[in-house]
TIVO-2410 file (N, C-alpha, C; in nm, 3 decimals):
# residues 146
REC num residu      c1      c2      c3 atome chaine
REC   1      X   0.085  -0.118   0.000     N      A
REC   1      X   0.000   0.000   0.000    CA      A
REC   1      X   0.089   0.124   0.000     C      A
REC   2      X   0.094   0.218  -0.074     N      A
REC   2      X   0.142   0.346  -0.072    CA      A
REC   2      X   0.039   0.464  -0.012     C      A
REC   3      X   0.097   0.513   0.065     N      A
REC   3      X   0.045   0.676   0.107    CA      A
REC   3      X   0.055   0.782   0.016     C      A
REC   4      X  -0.048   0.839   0.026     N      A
REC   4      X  -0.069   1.018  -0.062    CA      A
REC   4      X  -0.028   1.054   0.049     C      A
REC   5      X  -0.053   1.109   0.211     N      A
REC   5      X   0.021   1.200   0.257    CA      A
REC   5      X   0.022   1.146   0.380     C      A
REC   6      X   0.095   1.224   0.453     N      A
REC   6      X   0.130   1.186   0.635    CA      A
REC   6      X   0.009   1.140   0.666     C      A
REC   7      X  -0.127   1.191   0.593     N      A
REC   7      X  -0.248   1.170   0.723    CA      A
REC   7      X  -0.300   1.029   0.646     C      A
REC   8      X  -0.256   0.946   0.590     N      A
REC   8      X  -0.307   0.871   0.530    CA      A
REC   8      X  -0.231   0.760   0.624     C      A
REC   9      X  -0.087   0.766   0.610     N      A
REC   9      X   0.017   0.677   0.703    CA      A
REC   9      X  -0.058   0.673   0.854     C      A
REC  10      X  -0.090   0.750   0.895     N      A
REC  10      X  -0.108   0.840   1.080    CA      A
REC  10      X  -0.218   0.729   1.028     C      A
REC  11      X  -0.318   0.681   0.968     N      A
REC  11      X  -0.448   0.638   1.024    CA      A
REC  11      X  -0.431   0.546   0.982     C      A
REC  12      X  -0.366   0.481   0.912     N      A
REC  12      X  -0.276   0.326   0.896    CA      A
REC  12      X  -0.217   0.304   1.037     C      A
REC  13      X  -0.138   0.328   1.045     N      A
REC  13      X  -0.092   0.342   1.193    CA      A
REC  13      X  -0.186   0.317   1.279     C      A
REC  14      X  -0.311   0.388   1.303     N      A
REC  14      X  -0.381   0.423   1.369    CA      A
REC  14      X  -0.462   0.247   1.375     C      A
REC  15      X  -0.533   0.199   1.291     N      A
REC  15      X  -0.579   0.095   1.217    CA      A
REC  15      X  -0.487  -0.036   1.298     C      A
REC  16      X  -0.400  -0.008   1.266     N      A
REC  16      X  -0.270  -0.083   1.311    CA      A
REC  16      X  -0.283  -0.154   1.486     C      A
REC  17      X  -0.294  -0.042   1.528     N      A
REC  17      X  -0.321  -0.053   1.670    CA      A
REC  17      X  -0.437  -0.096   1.730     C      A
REC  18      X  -0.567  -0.049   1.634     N      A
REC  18      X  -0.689  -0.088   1.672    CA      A
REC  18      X  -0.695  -0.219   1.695     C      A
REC  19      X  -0.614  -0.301   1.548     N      A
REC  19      X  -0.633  -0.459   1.546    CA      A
REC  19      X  -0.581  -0.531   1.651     C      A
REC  20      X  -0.497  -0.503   1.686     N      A
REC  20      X  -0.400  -0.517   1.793    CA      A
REC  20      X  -0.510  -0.524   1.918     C      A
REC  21      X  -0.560  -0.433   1.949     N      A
REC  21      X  -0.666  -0.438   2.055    CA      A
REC  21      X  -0.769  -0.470   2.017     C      A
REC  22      X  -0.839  -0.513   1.940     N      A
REC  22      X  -0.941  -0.581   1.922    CA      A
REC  22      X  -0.904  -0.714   1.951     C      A
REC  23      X  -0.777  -0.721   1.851     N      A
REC  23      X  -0.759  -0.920   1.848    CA      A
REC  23      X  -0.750  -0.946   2.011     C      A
REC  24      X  -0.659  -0.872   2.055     N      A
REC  24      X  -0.630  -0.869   2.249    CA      A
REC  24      X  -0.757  -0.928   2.324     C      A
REC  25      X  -0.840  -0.817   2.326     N      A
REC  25      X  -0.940  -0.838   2.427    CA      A
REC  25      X  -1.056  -0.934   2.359     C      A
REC  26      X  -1.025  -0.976   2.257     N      A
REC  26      X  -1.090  -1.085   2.201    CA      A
REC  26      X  -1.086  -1.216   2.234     C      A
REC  27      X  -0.905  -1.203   2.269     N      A
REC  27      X  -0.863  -1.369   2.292    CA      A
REC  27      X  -0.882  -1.375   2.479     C      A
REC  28      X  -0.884  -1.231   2.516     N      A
REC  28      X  -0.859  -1.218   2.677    CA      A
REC  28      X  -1.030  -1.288   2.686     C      A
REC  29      X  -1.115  -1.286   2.615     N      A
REC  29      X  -1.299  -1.310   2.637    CA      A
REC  29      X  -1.273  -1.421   2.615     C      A
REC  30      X  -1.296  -1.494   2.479     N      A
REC  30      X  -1.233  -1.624   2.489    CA      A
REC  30      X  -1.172  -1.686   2.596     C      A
REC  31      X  -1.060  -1.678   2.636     N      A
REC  31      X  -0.970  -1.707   2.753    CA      A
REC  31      X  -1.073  -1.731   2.863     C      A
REC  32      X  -1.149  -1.645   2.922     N      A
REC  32      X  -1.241  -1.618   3.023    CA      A
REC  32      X  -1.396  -1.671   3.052     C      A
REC  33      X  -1.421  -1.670   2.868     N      A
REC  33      X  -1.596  -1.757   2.937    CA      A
REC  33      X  -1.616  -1.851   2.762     C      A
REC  34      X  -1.455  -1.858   2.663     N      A
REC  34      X  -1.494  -1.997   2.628    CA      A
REC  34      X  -1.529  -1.965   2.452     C      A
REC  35      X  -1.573  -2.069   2.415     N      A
REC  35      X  -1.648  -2.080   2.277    CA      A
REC  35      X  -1.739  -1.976   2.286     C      A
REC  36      X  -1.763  -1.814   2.156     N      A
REC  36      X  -1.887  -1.751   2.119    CA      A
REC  36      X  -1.969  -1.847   2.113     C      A
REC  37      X  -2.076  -1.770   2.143     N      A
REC  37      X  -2.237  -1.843   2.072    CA      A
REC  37      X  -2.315  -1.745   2.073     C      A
REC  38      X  -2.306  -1.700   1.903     N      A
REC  38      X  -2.391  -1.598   1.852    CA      A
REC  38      X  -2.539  -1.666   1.862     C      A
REC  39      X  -2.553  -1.744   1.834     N      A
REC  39      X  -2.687  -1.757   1.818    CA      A
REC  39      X  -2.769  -1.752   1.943     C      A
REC  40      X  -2.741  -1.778   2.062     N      A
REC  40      X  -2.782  -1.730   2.198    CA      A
REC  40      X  -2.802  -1.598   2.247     C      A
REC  41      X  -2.941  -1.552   2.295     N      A
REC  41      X  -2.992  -1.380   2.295    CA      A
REC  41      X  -2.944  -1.411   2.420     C      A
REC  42      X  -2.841  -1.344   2.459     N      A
REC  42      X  -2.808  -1.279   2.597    CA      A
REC  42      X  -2.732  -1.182   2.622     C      A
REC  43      X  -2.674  -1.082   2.724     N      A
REC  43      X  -2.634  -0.976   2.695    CA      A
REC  43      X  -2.471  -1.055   2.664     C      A
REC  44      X  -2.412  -1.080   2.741     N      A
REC  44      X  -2.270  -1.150   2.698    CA      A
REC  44      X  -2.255  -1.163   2.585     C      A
REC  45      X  -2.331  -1.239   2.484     N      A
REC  45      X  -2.352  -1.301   2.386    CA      A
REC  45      X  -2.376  -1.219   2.291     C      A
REC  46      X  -2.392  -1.123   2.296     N      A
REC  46      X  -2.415  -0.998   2.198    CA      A
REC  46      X  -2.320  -0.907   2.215     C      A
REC  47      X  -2.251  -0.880   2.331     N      A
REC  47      X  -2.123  -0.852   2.401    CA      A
REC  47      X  -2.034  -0.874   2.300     C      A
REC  48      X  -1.998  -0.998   2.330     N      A
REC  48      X  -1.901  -1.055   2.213    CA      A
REC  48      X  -1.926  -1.076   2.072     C      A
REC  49      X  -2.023  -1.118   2.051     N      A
REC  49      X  -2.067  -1.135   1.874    CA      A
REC  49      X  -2.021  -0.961   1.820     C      A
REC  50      X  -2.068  -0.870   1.894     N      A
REC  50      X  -2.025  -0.711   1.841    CA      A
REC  50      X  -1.841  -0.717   1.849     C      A
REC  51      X  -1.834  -0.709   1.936     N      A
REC  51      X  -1.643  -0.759   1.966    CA      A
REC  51      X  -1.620  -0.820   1.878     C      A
REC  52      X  -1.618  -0.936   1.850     N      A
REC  52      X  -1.572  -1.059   1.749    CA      A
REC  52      X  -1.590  -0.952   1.594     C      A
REC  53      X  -1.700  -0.891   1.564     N      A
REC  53      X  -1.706  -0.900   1.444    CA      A
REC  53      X  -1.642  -0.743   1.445     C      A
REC  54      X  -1.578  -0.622   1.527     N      A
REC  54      X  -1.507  -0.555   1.484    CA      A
REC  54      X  -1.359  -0.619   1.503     C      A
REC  55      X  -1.307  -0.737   1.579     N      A
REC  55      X  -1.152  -0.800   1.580    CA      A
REC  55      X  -1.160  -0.846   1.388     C      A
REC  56      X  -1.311  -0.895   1.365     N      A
REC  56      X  -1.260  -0.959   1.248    CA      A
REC  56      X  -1.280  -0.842   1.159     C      A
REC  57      X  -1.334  -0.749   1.145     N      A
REC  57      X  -1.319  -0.602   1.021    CA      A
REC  57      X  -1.155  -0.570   1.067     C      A
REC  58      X  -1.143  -0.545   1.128     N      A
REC  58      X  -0.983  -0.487   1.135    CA      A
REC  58      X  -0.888  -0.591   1.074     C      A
REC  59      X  -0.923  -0.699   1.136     N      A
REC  59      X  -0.793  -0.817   1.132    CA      A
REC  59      X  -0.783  -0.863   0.983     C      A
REC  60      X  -0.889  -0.866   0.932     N      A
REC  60      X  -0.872  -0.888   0.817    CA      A
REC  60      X  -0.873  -0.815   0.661     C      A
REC  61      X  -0.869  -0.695   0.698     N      A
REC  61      X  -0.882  -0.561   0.623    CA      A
REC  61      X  -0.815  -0.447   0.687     C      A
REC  62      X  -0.677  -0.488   0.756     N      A
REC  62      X  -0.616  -0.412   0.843    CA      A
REC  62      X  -0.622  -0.224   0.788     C      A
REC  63      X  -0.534  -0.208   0.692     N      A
REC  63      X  -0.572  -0.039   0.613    CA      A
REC  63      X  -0.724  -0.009   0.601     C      A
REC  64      X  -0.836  -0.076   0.556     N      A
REC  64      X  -0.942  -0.023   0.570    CA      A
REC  64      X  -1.019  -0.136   0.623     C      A
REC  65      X  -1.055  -0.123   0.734     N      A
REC  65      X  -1.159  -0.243   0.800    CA      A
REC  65      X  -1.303  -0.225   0.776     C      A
REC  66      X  -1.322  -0.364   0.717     N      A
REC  66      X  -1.437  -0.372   0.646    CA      A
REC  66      X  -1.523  -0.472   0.722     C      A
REC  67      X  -1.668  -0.468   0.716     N      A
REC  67      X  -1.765  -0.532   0.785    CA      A
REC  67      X  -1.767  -0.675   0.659     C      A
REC  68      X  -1.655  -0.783   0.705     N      A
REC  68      X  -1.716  -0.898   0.641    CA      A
REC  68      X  -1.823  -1.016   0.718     C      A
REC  69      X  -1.886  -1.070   0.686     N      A
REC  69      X  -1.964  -1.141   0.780    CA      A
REC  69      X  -2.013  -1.284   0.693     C      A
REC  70      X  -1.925  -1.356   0.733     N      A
REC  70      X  -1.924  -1.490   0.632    CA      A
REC  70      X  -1.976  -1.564   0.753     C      A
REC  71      X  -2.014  -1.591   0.865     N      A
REC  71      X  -2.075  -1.699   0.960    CA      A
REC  71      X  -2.218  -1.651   0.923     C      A
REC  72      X  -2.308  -1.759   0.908     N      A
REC  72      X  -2.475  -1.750   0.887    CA      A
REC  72      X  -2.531  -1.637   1.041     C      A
REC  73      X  -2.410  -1.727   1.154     N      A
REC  73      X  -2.491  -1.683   1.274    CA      A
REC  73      X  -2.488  -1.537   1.326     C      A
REC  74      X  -2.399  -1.458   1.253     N      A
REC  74      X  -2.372  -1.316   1.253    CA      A
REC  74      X  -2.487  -1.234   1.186     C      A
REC  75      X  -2.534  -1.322   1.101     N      A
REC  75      X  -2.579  -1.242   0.987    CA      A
REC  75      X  -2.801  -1.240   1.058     C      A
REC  76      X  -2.819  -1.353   1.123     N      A
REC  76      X  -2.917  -1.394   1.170    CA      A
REC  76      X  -3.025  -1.317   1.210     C      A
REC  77      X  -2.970  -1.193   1.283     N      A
REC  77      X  -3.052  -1.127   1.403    CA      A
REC  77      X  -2.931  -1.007   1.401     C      A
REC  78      X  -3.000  -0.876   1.478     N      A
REC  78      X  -2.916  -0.785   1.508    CA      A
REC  78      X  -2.880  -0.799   1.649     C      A
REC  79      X  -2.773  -0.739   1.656     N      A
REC  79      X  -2.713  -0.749   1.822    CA      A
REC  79      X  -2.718  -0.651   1.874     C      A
REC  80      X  -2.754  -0.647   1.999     N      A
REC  80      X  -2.756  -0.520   2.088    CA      A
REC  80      X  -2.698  -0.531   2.237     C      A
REC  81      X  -2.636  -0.452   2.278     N      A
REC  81      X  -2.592  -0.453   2.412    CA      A
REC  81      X  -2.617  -0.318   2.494     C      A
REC  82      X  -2.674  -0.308   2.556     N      A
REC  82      X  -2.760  -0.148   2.641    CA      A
REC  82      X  -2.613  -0.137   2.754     C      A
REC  83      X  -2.540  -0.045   2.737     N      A
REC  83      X  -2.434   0.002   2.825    CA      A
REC  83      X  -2.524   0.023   2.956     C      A
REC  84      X  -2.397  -0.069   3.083     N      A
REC  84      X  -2.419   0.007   3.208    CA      A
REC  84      X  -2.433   0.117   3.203     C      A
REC  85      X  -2.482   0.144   3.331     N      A
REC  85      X  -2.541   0.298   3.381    CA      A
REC  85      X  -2.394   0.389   3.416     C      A
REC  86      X  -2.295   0.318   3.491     N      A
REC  86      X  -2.207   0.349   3.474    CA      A
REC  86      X  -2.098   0.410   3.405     C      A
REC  87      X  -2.113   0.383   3.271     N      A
REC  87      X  -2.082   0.403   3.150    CA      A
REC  87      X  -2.149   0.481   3.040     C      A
REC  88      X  -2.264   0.528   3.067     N      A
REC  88      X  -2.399   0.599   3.017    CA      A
REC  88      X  -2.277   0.732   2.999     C      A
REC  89      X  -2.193   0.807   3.096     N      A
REC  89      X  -2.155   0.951   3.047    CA      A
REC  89      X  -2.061   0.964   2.953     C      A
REC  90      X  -2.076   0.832   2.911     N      A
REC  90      X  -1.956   0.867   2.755    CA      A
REC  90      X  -2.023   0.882   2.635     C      A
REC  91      X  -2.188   0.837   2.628     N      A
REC  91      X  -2.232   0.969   2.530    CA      A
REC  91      X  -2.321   0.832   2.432     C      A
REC  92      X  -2.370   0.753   2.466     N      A
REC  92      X  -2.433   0.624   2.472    CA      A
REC  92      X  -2.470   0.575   2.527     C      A
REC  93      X  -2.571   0.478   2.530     N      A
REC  93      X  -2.658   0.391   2.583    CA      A
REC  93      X  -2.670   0.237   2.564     C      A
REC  94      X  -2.653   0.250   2.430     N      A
REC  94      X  -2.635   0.093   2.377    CA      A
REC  94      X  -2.518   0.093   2.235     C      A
REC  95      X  -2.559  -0.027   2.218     N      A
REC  95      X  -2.468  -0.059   2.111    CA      A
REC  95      X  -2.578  -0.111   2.004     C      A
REC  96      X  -2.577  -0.077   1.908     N      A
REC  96      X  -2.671  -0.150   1.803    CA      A
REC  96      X  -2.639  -0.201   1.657     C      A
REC  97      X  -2.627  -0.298   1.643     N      A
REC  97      X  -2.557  -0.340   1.502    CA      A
REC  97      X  -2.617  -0.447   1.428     C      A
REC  98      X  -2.640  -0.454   1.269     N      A
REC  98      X  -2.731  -0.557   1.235    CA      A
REC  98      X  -2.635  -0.578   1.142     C      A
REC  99      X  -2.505  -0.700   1.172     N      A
REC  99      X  -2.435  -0.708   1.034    CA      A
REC  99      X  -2.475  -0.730   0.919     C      A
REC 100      X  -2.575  -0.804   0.894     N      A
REC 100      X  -2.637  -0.840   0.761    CA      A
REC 100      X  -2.617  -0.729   0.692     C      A
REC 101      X  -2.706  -0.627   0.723     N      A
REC 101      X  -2.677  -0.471   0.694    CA      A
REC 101      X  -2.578  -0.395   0.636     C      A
REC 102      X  -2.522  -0.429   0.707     N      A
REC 102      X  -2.340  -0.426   0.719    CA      A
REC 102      X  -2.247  -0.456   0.692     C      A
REC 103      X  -2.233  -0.612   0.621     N      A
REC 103      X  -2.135  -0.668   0.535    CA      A
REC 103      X  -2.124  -0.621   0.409     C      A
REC 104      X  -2.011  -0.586   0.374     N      A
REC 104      X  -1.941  -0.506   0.278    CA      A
REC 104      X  -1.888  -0.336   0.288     C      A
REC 105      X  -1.940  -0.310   0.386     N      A
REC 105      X  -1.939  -0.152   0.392    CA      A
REC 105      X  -1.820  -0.125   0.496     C      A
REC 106      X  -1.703  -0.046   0.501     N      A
REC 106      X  -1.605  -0.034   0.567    CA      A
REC 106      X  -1.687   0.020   0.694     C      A
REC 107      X  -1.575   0.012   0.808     N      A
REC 107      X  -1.615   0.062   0.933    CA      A
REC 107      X  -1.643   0.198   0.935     C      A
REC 108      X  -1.735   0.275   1.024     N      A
REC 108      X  -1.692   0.395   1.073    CA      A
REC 108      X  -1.647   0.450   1.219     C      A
REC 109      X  -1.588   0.535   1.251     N      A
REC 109      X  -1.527   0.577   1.338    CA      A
REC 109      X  -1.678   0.583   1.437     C      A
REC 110      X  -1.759   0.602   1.388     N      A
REC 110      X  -1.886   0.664   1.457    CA      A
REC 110      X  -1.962   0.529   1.536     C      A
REC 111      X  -1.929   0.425   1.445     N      A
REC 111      X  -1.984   0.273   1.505    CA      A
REC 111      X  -1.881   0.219   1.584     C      A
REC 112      X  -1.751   0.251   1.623     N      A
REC 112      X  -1.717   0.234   1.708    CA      A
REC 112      X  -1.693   0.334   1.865     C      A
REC 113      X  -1.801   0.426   1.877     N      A
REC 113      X  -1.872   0.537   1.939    CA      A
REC 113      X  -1.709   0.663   1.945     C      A
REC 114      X  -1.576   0.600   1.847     N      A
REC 114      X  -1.498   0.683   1.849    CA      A
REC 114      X  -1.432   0.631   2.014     C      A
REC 115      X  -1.292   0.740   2.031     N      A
REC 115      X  -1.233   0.715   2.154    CA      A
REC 115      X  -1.264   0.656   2.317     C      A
REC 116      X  -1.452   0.730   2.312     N      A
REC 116      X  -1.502   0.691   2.436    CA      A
REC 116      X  -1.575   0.559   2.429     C      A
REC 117      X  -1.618   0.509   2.278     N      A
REC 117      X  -1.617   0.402   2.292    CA      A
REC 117      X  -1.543   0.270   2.309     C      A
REC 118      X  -1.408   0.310   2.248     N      A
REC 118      X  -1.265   0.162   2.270    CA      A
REC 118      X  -1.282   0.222   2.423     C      A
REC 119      X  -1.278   0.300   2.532     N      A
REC 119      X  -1.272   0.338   2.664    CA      A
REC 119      X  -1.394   0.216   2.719     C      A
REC 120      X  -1.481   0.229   2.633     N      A
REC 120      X  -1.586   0.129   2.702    CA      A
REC 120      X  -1.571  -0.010   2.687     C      A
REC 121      X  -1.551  -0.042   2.559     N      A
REC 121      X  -1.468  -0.135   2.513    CA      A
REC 121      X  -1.409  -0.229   2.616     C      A
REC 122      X  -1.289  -0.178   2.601     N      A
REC 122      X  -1.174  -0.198   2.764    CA      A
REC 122      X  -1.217  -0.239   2.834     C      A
REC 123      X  -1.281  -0.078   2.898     N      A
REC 123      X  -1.326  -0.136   3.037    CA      A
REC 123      X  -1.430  -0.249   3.071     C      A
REC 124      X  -1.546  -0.270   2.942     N      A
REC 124      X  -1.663  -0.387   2.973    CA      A
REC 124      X  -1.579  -0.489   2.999     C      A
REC 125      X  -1.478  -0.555   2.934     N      A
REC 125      X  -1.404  -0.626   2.889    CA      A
REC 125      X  -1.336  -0.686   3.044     C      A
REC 126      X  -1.277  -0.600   3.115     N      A
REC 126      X  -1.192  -0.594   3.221    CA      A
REC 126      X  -1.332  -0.653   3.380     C      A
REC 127      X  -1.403  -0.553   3.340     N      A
REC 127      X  -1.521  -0.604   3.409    CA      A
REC 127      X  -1.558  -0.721   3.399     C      A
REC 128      X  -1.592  -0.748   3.297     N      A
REC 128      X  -1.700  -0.913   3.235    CA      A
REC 128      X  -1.562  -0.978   3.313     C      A
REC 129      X  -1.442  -0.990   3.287     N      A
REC 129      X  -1.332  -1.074   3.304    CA      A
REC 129      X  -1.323  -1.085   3.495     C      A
REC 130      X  -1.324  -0.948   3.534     N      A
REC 130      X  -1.345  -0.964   3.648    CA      A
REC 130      X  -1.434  -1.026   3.763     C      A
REC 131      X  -1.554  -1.017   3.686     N      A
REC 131      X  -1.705  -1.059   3.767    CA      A
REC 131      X  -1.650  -1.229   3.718     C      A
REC 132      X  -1.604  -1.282   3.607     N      A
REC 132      X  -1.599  -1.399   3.568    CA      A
REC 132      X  -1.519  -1.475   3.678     C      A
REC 133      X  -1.390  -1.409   3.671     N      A
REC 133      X  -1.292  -1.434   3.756    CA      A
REC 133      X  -1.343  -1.494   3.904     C      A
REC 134      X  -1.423  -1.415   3.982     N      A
REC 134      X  -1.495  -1.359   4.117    CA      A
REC 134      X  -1.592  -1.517   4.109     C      A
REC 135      X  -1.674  -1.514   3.966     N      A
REC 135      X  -1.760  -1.665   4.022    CA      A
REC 135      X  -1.675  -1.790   3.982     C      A
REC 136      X  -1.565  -1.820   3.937     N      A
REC 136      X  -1.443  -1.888   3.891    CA      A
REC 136      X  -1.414  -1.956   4.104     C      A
REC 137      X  -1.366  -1.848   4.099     N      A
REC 137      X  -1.285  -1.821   4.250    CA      A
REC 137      X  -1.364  -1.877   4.336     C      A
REC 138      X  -1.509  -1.851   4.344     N      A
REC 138      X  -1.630  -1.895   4.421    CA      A
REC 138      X  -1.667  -2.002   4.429     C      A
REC 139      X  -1.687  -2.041   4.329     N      A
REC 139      X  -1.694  -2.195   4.285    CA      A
REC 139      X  -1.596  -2.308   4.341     C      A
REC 140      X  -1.434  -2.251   4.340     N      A
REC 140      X  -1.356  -2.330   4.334    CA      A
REC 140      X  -1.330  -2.347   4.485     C      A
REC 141      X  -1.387  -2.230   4.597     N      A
REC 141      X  -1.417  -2.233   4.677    CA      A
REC 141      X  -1.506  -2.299   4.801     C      A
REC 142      X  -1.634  -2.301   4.721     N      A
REC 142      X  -1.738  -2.379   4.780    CA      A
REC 142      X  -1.684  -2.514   4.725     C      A
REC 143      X  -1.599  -2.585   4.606     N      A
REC 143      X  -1.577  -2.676   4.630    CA      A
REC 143      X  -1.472  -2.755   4.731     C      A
REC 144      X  -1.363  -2.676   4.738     N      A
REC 144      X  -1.301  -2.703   4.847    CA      A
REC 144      X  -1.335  -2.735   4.995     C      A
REC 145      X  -1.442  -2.629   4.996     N      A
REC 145      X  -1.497  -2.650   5.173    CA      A
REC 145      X  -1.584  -2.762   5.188     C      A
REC 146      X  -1.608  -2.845   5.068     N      A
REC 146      X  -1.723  -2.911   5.089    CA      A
REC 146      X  -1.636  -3.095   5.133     C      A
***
């Protein structure tokens, strides 16, 4: 790929890094609660199916990340995830995405709610992992005492 100018490189770059953190906290979910299953309505589950399918626009269309959606079960139903309340002052409420819709059309900055959304991103991420962690620990607990 060749650049027309600095600002073309800067958001290559930019792109660059995204994938990087997408693929990350992709494999950190995985790691933590296992095989996706898009086809299951639950908030987790829509959690990740949205996650999964911006790791795979970046990862595989690194310079311009594009909405591909080759699994049937992506394409099925739209996904939604209603942000904690907690998280409500970064300028959102939910997340709403219907890939069907959406396959073929590059990303926008705007569907990924921009900076305060990778902020939410993260942090759901760190959370879900944490609360996971907490009934992990619990479990392994009550089995011990028993």
């Amino acid at each position: 790929m060749t650049f027309q100018n600095s600002q073309d490189f800067i958001w290559n770059q930019l792109n660059v890094n995204l994938c990087g953190f997408w693929i990350t906290l992709d494999e950190a979910l995985q790691d933590g609660f296992g095989d996706k299953c898009p086809n299951r309505d639950s908030p987790l589950d829509d959690f990740r199916a949205i996650f999964f399918m911006f790791r795979c626009a970046f990862a595989h269309k690194i310079s311009q990340p594009t909405w591909k959606v080759g699994k049937a079960a992506y394409r099925r139903r739209p996904y939604c995830f209603s942000v904690p309340q907690e998280y409500r002052n970064l300028g959102f409420d939910e997340l709403y995405f219907d890939f069907a819709a959406l396959d073929g059309q590059r990303v926008r900055n705007e569907q990924m709610k921009a900076f305060p959304g990778l902020f939410f991103f993260a942090q759901m991420t760190c959370k879900l992992l944490a609360e996971r962690s907490s009934e992990l620990l619990n479990e392994s607990t009550k089995t011990v005492s028993k």
